[in-house]
N, C-alpha and C positions, 0 to 999 in steps of 0.2 A: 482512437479506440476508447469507447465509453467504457468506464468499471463501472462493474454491474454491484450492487446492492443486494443481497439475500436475506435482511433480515431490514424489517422498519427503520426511520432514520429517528433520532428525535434529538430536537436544537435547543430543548428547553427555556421554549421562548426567547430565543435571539432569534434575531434580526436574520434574513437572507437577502441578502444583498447583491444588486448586479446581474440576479439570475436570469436567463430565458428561459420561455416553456418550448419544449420541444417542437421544431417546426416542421409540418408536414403537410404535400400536396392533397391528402386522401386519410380517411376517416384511417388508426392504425388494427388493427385486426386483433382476435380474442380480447377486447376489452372490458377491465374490473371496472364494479361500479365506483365514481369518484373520480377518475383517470381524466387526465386534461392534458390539450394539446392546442399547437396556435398552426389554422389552417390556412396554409399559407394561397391557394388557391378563391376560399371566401373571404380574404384577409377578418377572420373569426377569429375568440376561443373558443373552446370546445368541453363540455364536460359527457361523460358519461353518464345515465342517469340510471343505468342497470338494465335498460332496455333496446335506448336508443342514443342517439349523440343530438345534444342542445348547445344550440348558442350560449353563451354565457351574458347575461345580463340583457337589457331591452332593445329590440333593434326598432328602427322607426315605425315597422311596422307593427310589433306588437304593442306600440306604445298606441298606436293607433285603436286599435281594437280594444286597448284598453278602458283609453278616454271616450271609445263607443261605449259601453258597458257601464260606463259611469252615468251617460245621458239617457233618462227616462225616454221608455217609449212613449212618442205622442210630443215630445218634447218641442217639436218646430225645429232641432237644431240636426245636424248632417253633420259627420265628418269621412276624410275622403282620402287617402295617398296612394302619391303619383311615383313608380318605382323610378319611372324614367328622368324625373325631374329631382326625386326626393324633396315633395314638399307634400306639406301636410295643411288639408283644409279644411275648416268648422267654417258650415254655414247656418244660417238660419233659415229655413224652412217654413217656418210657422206666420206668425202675426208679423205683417211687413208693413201696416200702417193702422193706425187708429181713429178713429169720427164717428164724431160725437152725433147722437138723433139732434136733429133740429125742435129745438125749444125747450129738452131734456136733460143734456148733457154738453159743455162747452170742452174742444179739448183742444190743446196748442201747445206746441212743439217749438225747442231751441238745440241748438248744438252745444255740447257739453264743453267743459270749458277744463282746464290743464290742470292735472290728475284726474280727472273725472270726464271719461271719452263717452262717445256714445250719442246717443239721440233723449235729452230730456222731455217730459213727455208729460202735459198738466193738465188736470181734468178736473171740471168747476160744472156751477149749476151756473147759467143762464139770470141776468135779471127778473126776466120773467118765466115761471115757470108754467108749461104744458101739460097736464096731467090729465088722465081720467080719476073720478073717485063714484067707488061703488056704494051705496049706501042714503039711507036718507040720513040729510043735516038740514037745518035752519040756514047755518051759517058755520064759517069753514076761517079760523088765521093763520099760516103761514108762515113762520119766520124761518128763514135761512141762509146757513154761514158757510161761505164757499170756502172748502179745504185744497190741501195740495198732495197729489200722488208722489211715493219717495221711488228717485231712479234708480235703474242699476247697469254697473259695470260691468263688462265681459273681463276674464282673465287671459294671463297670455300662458303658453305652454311650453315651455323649453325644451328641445332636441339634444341628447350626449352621444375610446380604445386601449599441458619442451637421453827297451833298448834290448823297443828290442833289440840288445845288443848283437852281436855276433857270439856263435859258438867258436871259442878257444881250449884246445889239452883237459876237456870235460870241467871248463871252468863257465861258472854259470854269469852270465852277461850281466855288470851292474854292480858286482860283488866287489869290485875296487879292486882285485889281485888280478896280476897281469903274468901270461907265461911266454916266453921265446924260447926259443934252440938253432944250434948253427949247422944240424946237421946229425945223422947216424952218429952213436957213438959220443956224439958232443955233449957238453954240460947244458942243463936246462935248469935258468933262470927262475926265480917266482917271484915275482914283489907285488907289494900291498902299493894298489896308487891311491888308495880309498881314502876314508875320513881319517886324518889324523889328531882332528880338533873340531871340538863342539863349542858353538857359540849361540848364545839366543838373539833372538831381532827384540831391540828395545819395544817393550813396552807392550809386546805378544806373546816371548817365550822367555825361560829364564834355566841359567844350565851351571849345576854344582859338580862337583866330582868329590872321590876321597877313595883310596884305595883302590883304586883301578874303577870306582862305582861311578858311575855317570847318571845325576836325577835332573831328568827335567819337571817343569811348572809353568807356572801362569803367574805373573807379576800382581802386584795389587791391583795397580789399574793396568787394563790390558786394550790394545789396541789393534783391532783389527781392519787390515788396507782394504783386503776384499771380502766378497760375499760371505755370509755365514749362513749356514743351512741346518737348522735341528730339526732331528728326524721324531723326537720327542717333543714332551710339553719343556715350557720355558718356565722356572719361577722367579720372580723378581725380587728383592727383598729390599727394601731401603723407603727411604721418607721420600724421594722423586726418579721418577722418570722420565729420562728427554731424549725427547725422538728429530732429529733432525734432516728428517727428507722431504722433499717434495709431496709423495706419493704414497699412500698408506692402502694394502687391501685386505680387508677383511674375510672368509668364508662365511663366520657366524654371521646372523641376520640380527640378532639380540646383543646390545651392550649394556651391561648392569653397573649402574654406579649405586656408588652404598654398598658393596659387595661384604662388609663385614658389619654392616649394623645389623643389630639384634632389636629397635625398636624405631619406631616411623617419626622419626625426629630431628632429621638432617633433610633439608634442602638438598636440591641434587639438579645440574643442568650442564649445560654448555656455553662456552663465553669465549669470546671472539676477541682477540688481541687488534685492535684499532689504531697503534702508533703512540705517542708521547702525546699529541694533540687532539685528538678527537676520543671520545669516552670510548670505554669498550659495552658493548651489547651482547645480551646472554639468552638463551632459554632456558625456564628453572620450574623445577614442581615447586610448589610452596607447601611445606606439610603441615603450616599455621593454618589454612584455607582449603587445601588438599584441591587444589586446580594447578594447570600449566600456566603458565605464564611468561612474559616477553615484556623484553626493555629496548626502549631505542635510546634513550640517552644514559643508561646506569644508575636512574633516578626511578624512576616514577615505572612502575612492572605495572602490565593489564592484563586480565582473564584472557584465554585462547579458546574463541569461540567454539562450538560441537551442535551436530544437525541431529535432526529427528524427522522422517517424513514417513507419512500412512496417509492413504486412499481412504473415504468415507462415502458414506451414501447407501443405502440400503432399499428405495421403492418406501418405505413406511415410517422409521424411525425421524427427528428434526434435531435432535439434540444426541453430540455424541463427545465420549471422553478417549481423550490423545494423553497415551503412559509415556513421556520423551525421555522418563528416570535421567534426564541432565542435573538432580538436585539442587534446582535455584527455582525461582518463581521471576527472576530475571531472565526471562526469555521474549522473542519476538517473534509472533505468529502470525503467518499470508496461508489463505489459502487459495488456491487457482483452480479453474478449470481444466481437466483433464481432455478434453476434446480442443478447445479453441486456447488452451494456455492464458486467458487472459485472468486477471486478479479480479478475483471478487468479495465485498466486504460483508463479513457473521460477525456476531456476537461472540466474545472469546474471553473467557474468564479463566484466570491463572488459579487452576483446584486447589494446588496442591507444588512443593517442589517437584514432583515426578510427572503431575499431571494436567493437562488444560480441557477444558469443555467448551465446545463448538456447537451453537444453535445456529440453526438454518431458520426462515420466518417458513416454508414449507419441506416437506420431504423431497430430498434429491435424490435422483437414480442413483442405481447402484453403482458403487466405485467411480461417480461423477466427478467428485474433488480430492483435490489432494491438500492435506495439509502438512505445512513444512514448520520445525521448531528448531528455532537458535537461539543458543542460550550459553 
């Protein structure tokens, strides 16, 4: 998956290294002027020129047309390439031998000799010379110094890719008094089978008397076997509280620690009892920093990252400002595609603690990307 680019790249002159140009069978469609590709069908590169797609650099044949263009018309010389062979040929056309008039002009030829190829080519006057002469003379001398013609070289051309009791004698069932009788007429019984004595269970109830007065109480410390149920609130009062159950459930969805500061100057978290050997681990506001934070060894606390995401794009607008209010300039900005989810890289400047600015290099449709802030 390519990530795509939306805003210019620039390397400030370093070096690109290692790179390929993008390979493809067939010229690519809607193309900017400048755009380059390597076609992989004319084994080409390619540039766009704003109108049409060019080869990149000289192919033999334009080199060919070139070094025509170089050579004078009239010039004697040809040149010629052969696709099928790839070879390139300059001929000479023109003057393919030289001779001299007879009695005029002497001229004689040698083969050039190593650096200097070719056909050397020498042209003298004759011991004797044949002339006409127009004019009246008496008499007529002569002298003449046979010179030498300078030769020349051809050049070569190089080719380059997650109880209830019972009712008894209207005695109420429970009440500890017990009644009998033997019969009409007979004596009738009453005794008390009830409490005779109050004791309290250590360490739950506690039981005084004086005067026939019986107080019960509640020990200092008090201990209770089973459930306790208050149908009211609970107040605690003391420097600790220790809970010793397994299982704790709450209704309230809010726990407030600090419950009796009056200014924002205590630390406040949760911390995790680890054992004798391993450190214990906490979650903690810090109110020096005023961020959450987290420790894994009891040493060293990190910030607890927070998001910020909004959709951009408008049809017109290229530059737009993202409020994340996370209040740092410590954040890390992606934005993506809203259609094909892939990452694509803008220009992304930290404004401000609350705020980042996103340029696009052109106007994106509406709600095209989305940008996400962590921080």
């Amino acid at each position: 998956m390519a990530r795509k680019f939306l805003t210019p790249i620039d390397l400030n002159k370093l070096e690109l290294q290692n790179a390929s140009i993008q390979n493809l069978a067939t010229d690519p469609s809607s193309p900017v002027t400048g755009q380059i590709y390597y076609n992989t069908s004319d084994t080409k590169l390619k540039v766009y020129n704003g109108a049409s797609w060019s080869t990149v650099g000289n192919t033999q044949e334009e080199i060919e047309d070139y070094v025509d263009g170089l050579i004078a018309a009239g010039g004697g010389i040809s040149v010629s390439y052969d696709d099928s062979g790839n070879t390139l040929t300059i001929a000479n056309t023109g003057v393919t031998s030289v001779t001299g008039t007879s009695g005029e002009i002497d001229v004689s030829t040698i083969a050039g000799g190593p650096g200097n190829p070719g056909l050397q080519v020498t042209l003298s006057l004759p011991t004797t010379v044949s002339a006409d002469i127009s004019g009246n003379a008496a008499s007529a001398t002569y002298a003449v110094t046979a010179g030498t013609a300078n030769s020349v070289a051809a050049d070569s051309v190089a080719l380059g890719t997650d109880t209830t009791g019972d009712y008894v004698a209207d005695v109420t069932a429970g009440t500890g008094i017990s009644v009998a009788g033997t019969g009409e007429g007979a004596s009738v019984t009453v005794t008390n089978t009830g409490v005779t004595s109050l004791t309290g269970t250590t360490n739950e109830v506690t039981v005084s008397a004086s005067a026939g007065a019986v107080t019960l109480g509640l020990p200092t410390d008090v201990t209770i076997a089973g459930d306790l149920t208050v149908s009211g609130d609970l107040t605690i009062s003391g420097s600790a509280t220790y809970v010793n159950t397994e299982i704790i459930e709450l209704d309230d969805n809010t726990i407030i620690l600090n419950a009796n500061a009056t200014t924002a100057s205590e630390n406040a978290g949760i911390e995790v009892e680890r054992g004798t050997v391993e450190s214990n681990v906490s979650l903690l506001w810090n109110e020096t920093s005023d961020t959450w934070t987290l420790t894994n060894d009891a040493t060293n606390y990190h910030s607890i990252t927070r998001k910020h995401s909004e959709n951009v794009g408008n049809n017109s607008d290229t530059v737009f400002a993202v409020d994340h209010n996370l209040g740092t300039r410590d954040v890390n900005v992606q934005v993506y595609d809203n259609s094909t989810y892939d990452t694509v890289e803008v220009d992304v400047v930290r404004t401000s603690t609350t705020r980042v600015t996103v340029t696009f290099a052109s106007a994106p449709a509406s709600n095209a990307y989305r940008v996400v802030v962590v921080g």
